[in-house]
C-alpha positions in Angstrom: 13.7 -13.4 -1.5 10.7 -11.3 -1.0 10.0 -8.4 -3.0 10.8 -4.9 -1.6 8.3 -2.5 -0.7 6.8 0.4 -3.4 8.0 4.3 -2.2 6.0 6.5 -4.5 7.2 10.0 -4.0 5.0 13.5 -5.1 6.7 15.7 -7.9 5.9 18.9 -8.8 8.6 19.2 -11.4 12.0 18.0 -12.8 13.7 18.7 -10.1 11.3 17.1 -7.7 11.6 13.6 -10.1 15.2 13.8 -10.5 15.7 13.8 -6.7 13.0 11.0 -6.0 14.3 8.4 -8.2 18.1 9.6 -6.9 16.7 8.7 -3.4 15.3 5.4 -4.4 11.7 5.9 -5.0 10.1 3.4 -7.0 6.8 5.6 -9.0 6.4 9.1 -8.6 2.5 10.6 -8.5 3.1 13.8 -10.7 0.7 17.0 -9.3 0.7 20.8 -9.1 -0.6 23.1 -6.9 -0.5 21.4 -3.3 -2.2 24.3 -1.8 -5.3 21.9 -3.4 -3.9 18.6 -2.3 -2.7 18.2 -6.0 -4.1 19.1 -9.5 -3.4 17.7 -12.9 0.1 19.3 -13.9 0.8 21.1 -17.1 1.6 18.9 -20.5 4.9 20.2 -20.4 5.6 19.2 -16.6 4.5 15.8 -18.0 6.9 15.2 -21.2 9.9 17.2 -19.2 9.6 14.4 -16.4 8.9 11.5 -18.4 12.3 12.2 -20.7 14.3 12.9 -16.8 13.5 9.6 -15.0 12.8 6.0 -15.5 10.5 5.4 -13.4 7.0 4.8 -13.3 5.3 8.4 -13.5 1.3 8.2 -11.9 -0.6 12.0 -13.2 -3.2 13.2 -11.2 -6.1 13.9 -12.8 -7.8 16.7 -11.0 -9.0 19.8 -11.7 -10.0 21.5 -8.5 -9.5 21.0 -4.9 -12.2 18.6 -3.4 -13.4 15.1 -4.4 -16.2 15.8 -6.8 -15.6 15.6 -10.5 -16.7 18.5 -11.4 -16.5 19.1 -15.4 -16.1 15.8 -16.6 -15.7 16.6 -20.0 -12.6 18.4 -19.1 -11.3 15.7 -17.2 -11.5 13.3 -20.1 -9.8 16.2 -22.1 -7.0 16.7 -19.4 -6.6 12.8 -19.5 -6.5 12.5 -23.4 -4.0 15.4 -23.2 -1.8 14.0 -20.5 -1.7 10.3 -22.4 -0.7 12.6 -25.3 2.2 14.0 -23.2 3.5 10.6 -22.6 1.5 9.4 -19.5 0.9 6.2 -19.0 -0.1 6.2 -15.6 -2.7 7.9 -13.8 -4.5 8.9 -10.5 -8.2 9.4 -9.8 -10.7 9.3 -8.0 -14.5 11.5 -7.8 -17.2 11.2 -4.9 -20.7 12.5 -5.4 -22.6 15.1 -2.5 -23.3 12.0 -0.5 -20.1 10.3 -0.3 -20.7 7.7 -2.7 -18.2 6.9 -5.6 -18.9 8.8 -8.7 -19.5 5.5 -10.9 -20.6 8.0 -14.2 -17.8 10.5 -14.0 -14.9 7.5 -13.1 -16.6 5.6 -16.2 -15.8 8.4 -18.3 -12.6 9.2 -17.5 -11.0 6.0 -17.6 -12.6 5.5 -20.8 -9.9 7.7 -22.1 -7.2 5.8 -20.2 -7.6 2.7 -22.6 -6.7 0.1 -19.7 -3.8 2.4 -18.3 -2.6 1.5 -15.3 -4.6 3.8 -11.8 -5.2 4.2 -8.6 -8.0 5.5 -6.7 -6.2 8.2 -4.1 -7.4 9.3 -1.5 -10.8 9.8 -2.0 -11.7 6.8 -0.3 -10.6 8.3 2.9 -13.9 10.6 2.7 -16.0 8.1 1.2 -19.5 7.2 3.2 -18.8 3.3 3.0 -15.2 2.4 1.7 -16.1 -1.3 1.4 -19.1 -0.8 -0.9 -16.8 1.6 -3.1 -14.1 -1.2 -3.5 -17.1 -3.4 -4.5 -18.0 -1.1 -6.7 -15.0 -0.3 -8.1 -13.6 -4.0 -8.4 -13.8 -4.5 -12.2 -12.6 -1.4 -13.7 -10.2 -1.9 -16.0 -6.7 -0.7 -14.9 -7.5 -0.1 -11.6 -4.6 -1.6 -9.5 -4.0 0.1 -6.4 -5.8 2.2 -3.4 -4.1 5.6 -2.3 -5.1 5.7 1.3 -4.4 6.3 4.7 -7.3 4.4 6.3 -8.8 7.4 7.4 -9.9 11.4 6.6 -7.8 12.2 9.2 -4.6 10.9 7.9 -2.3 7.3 9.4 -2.9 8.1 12.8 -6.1 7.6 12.6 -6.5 4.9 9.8 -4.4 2.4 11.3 -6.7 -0.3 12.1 -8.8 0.0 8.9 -5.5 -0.2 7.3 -4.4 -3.2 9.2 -7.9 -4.6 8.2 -7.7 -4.3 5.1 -4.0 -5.2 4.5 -5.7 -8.6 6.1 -8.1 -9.3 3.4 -6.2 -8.9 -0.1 -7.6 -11.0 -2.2 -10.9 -10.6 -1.4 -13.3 -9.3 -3.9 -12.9 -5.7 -4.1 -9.3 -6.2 -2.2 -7.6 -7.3 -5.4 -5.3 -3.9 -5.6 -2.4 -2.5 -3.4 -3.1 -0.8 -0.6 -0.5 2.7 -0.8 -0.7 3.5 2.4 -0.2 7.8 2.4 -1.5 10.5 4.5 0.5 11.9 7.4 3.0 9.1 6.9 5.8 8.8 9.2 8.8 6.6 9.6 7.7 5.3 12.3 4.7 4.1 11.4 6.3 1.9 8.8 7.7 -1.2 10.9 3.9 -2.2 12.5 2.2 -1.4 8.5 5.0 -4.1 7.3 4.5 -6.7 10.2 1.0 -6.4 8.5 1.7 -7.4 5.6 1.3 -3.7 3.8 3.8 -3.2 1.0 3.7 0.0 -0.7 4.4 3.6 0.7 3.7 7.1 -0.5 5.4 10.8 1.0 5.2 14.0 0.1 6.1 16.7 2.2 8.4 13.7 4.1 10.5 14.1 1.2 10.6 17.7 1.6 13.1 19.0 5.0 12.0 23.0 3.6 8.2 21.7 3.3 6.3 22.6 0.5 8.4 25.7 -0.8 11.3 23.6 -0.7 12.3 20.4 -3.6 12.3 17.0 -2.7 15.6 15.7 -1.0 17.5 12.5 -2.2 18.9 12.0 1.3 14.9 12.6 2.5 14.0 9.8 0.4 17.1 7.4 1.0 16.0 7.4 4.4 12.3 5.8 3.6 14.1 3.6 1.1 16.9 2.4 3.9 13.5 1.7 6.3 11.5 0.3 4.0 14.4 -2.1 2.4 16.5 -2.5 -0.8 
């Protein structure tokens, strides 16, 4: 039997989680403040959501919209706090001016993760070469999946480098899912299967009000019924 396809779901709060894992997500990615594509949430937020659910809880660690770091001293502080809060799983992910990863300020950060699970989000979307960042990247402890959607532009766009690099798992710097996220629709999913991709993430999909609005069980049921139980 093959194993079913990740749904990762965006939470902004109890409710949001609650809904998701009724739905059938697998992982939520825990953020605040969409307005900046998703910041770290409050400590609270963290230890609220982590006694509601079961299920694997990512939290962003970001502090301002963008992809640079920024203060990394407060990002190790936010990340020694959220652990603190009960979060065992993270997201991440820091470019410099040119596009190039942020080797120092990643370093740092998931120095304080202690091998906790991560994934690099979406970052690599923006990044000036995303092969020579996977290369780069390939030996960081804890590092085990890609938040992308092949493209700045979102799916659309990205669907051929996705393909692509669904094709060469395995190879070095290719090691770690591909969550394929980023103007996601339904009906992109049957052609990123057929290719062998194998985890999925939503937000505002989940979300028939938008942003405004929670996360819908019946929203996420829907992805869970395309993507297989």
């Amino acid at each position: 039997m093959s194993k079913r396809a990740v749904l990762e779901v965006i939470a902004l709060d109890v409710e949001d989680a609650v809904a998701a894992q009724a739905g059938g997500a697998d992982r939520l990615e825990l953020v605040t403040d969409m307005a900046a594509d998703g910041l770290t949430p409050a400590a609270a937020t963290v230890t609220a959501i982590r006694a509601a659910v079961d299920i694997p809880v990512r939290v962003m660690l970001r502090l301002a919209d963008g992809f640079a770091a920024g203060a990394v001293e407060r990002l190790a502080a936010a990340a020694c706090e959220m652990r603190e809060a009960g979060a065992e799983e993270f997201v991440l992910g820091f470019l410099d001016a040119d596009g190039q990863v942020d080797l120092a300020a990643v370093e740092r950060v998931v120095g304080e993760l202690e091998g906790c699970r991560w994934t690099f989000h979406r970052a690599i979307d923006h990044a000036a070469d995303r092969d020579a960042l996977r290369r780069q990247l390939a030996d960081f402890p804890g590092l085990d999946t890609y938040l992308t959607a092949g493209s700045a532009e979102g799916v659309d766009s990205g669907l051929a480098v996705l393909c692509a690099e669904a094709g060469r798992r395995g190879e070095p710097g290719y090691g770690q899912q591909l969550l394929v996220g980023g103007g996601l629709r339904l009906e992109h999913v049957p052609g990123l299967l057929g290719e062998g991709v194998d985890a999925f993430h939503i937000g505002g999909a989940a979300r028939p009000e938008g942003w405004a609005g929670p996360v819908s069980a019946e929203a996420v049921r829907r992805w869970r019924v395309v993507l297989g139980s």
